[in-house]
N, C-alpha and C positions, 0 to 999 in steps of 0.2 A: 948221449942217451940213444939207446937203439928203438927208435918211435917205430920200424915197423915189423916188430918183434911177434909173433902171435904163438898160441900154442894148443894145438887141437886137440893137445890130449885132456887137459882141463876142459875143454868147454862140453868134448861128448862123451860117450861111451867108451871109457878104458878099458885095457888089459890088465891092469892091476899094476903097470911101470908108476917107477918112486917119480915126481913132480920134478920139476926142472930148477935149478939154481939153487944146490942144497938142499934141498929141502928131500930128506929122508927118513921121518917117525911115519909121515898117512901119505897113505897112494891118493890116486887123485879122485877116486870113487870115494874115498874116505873124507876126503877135505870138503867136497862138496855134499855128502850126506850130512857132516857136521853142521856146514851152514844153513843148509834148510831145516835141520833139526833148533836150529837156532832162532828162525822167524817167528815171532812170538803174532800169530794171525789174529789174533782175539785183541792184542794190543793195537795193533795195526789198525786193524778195522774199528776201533774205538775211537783212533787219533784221526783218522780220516771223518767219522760222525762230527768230532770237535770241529774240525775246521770249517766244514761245510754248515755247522751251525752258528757260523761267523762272518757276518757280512764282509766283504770285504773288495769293493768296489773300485776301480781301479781311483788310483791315488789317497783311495781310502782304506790302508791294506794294514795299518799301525796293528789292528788288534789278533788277526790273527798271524802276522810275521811273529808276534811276542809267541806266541804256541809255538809254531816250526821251530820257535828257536829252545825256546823250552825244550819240549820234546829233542829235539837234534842234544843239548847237554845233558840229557837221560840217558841216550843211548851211546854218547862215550866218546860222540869227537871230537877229535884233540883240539881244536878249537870251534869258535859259535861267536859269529857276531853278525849285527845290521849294521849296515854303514849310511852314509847318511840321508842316501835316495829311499831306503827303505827296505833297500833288498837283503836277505837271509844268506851268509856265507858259512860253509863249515867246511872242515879238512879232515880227513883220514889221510894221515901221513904214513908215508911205505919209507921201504929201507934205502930209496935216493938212486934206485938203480936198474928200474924202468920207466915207460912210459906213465904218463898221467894222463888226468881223466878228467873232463869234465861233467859233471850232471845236473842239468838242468832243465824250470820247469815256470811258470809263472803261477802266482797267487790271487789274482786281481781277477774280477767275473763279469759279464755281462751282467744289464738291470735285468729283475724277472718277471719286470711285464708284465701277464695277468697268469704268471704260472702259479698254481695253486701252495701255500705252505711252503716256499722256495729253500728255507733252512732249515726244515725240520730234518735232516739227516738221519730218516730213520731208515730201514731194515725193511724191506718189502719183499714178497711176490713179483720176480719179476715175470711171470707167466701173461702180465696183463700189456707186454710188449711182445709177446711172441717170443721169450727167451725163458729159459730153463734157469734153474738156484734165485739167490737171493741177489738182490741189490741196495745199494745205498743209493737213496732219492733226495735228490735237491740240487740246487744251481751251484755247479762249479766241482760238480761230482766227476764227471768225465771232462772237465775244461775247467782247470785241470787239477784239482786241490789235495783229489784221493789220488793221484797218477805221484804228483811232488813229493805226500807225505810218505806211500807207500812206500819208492825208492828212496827214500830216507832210512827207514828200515832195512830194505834189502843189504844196503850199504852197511848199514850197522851189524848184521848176524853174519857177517866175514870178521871184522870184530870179535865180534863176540864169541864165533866158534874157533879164538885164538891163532887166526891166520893173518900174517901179517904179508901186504903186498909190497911188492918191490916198489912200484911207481904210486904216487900220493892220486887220492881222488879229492877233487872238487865239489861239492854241495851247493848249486845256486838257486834259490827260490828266491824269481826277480817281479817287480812290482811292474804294472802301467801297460803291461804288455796288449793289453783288448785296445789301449787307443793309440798302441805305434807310438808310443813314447821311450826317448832316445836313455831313460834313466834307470833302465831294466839291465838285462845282461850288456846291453853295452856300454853304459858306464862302469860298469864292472870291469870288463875286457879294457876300455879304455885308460883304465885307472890300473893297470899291468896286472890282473889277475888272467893266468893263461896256463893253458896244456897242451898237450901235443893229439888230444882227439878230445872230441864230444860226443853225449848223448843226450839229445832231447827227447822228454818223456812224453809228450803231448800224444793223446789216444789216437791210434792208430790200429783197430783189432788184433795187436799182438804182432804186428808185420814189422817189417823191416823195411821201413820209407829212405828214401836216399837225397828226397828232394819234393820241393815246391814251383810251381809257375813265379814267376816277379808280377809285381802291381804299380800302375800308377794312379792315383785318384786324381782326374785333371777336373781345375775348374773351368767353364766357358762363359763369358757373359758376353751377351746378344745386345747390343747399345740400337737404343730407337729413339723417339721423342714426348713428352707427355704433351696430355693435351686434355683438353674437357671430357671427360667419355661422352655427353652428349654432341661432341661435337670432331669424333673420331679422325675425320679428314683432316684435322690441323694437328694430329701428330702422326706420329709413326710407332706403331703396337711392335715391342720388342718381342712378345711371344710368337705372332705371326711373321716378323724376320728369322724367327729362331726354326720355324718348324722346315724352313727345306734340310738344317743342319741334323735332324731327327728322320727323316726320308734316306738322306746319305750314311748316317750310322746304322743303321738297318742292312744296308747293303753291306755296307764293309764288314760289319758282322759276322755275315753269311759267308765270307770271303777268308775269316783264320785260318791260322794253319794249325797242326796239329804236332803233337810230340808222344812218341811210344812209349816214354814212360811218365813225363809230367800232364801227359793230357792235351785239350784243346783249348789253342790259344781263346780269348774272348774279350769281346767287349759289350757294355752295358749302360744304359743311363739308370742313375740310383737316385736321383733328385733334380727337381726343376721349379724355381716357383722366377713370380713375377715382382719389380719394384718399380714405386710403390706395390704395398698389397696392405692398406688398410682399411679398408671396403669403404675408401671414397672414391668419386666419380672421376679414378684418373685413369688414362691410358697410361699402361708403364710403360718406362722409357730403357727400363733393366729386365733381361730374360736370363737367370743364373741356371747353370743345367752342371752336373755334376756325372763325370763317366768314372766307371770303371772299368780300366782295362790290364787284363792277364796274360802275360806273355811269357813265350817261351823259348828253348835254347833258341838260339839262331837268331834271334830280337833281341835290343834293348830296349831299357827305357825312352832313350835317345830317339830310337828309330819309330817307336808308338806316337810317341810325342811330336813327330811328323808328320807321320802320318794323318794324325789328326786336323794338325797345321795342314795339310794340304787338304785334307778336305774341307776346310774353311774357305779356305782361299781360290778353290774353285770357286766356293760359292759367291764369293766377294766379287771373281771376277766377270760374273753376268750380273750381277747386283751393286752398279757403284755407291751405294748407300749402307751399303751392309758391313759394317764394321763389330770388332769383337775384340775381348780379350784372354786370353787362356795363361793358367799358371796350372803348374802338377804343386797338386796339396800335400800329396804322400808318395814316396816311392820304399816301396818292398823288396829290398832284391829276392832275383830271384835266387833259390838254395839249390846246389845241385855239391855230392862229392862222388869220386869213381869209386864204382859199383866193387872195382879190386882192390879199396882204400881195407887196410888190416881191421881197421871201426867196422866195415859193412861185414868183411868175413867170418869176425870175431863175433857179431850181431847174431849173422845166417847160423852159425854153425851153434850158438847159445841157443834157438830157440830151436833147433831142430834135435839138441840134446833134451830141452826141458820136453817139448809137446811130442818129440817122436815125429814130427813130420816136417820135412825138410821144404821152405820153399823159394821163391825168385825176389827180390828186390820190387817195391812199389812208392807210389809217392802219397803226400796231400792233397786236394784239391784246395785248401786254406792255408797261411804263411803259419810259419813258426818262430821263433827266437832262435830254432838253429843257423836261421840263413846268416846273420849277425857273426854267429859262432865262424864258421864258412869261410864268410866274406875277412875274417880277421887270420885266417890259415890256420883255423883249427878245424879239419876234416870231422865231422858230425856226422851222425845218425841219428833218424826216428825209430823208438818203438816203443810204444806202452801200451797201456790195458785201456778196455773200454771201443765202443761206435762211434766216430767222433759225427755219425750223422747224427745222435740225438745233443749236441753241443750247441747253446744256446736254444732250446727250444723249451716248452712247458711238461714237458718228458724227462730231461736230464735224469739219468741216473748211471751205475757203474755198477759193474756183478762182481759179487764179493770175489768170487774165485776165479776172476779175470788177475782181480788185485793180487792174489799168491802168484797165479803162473806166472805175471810177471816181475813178482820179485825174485823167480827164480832162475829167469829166464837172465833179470839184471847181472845179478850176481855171479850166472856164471859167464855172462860176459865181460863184467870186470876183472875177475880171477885172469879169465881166457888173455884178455889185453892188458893188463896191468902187472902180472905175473906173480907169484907166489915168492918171496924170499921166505920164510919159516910159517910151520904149522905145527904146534902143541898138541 
């Protein structure tokens, strides 16, 4: 299989030359007018209302996987099933003689907190954000439910405007993914479902992301001694052992480095309480402090995780009472693929045919499900519709006509990378 095949004349502006591998009734200006003539928007944007007015919380995803997958046996893929994690698989099969695709996207949402009517998935005004047309409002609209179902669609009106692709596409909407749970796309992956590129849809204003920082969530806890709170000097207060470890993180902070295209490395504390903590009179004898740290190329997790150890251990070593323990909770790889991978070109050159304007690779500040993809040798990219700064907040919403341009943008970058064997 020629995985780094690509074809520019599909993705942009043609001269009206006949399409590559046969294919000889529609130029390529043709094949792709067909397909957009094909995206049924009003459908689209109706399946996307369904979903986002269906809770579906991460491990709690049963009722609206049943839609995706509904929907996905509407629109004609050769196959449609959930397997047993929960996650949503369907195939657009091509004629075995190009590359394949993967697409994928997860279903599972943050809680909505005190955001107002979170599933009403209705049709606003989005003017009352500072943005022009309408939107679909509620939680899970741009993270990520309308991004999944739309490429769903986009995928189907190549289909349906009777083009059939040389290389098969993959359909994944995976479950769990808001808690880093290992039962989303990578039990998928692990269970040998595989291509030779990916695209994760996860909103990204219509760019072309190539990558993520990596994460580790380290826990630390601060060991001291209980005692009577009225009588504090017979023990040892583990929150006030803990705080020069909070002075030293401060600095090192200040101290990241930086990466030109994934950002600034970071680090963070996200949580700290004390044990005991049930408002009796004890000094605790436990200081739990929870970091987060984001790194980038030229770092591992490894080297973080050091890092941090040495700053402990400084502190240990003028404090022989200061003892501690530290575990990483979570690690995130990081996601990176080159920037001259045929996915990123295929990507650039799709969205500079759809918008007309041509631009440079950029990244997340937030992990994906691509890095998974990645890490398994399947070269991925980001691009879908939507801010992904209003994700997770009491705002969420997506602009209908984000949702077109990137199904057209998808489209013709599956054409572009997948290749065209016949078009009716």
């Amino acid at each position: 299989m020629d995985t780094a095949r690509t074809n520019p004349d599909i993705a942009g502006k043609t001269n009206g030359r006949r399409t590559e591998r046969g294919v000889t009734r529609m130029t390529n200006d043709m094949i792709l007018a067909a397909i957009d003539g094909c995206l049924d928007a009003d459908k689209m944007v109706a399946a996307c209302q369904e979903v986002v007015r269906t809770p579906s919380l991460s491990f709690e995803e049963g009722a609206v996987a049943a839609i995706y997958a509904r929907h996905l046996r509407e629109l004609g893929f050769d196959t449609v099933e959930t397997d047993a994690n929960g996650n949503v698989i369907a195939l657009l099969r091509g004629a075995g003689n190009g590359p394949s695709l993967m697409v994928n996207g997860h279903i599972d949402h943050v809680p909505t907190g005190e955001m107002k009517d979170p599933f009403s998935g209705a049709l606003v005004d989005a003017c009352r954000w500072g943005e022009e047309g309408t939107a679909i409002y509620g939680r899970g609209t741009c993270d990520m439910k309308c991004n999944v179902m739309a490429s769903a669609y986009a995928i189907a009106a190549i289909k349906k405007a009777g083009v059939r692709l040389c290389g098969d596409v993959v359909f994944v909407a995976d479950v769990g993914e808001e808690v880093d749970s290992p039962l989303g796309v990578p039990s998928v992956i692990a269970r040998g479902v595989r291509t030779d590129f990916g695209l994760n849809t996860e909103s990204s204003r219509g760019r072309v992301h190539i990558g993520h920082r990596g994460k580790i969530d380290v826990e630390i806890t601060v060991h001291g001694r209980t005692s009577h709170a009225s009588e504090p000097g017979n023990g040892v207060n583990a929150v006030f052992e803990a705080a020069p470890f909070l002075d030293e993180l401060q600095r090192y902070a200040a101290a990241m480095k930086g990466d030109a295209v994934l950002g600034p490395a970071t680090v963070t504390l996200i949580s700290m309480k004390s044990s005991p903590d049930n408002g009796t009179a004890v000094v605790p004898d436990r200081c739990i402090i929870r970091v987060d740290r984001r790194y980038v190329r030229g770092e591992t997790a490894e080297s973080c995780e050091r890092e941090l150890r040495d700053i402990l251990e400084r502190i240990a070593s003028g404090n022989a009472g200061f003892t501690y323990d530290l575990a990483v909770i979570v690690h995130y790889p990081l996601m990176w693929v080159d920037p001259e991978s045929p996915v990123v070109s295929a990507a650039l050159r799709a969205r500079e045919a759809m918008t007309g304007r041509p631009d440079t690779v950029a990244s997340w500040r937030f992990g994906v499900n691509g890095t998974f993809m990645c890490a398994a040798g399947i070269p991925t990219v980001g691009l879908g519709p939507g801010n992904e700064k209003w994700a997770h907040t009491p705002d969420e919403h997506i602009l209908v006509a984000d949702l077109v341009e990137a199904c057209g943008i998808w489209s013709r970058m599956i054409v572009d990378l997948c290749g065209v064997a016949s078009a009716d």
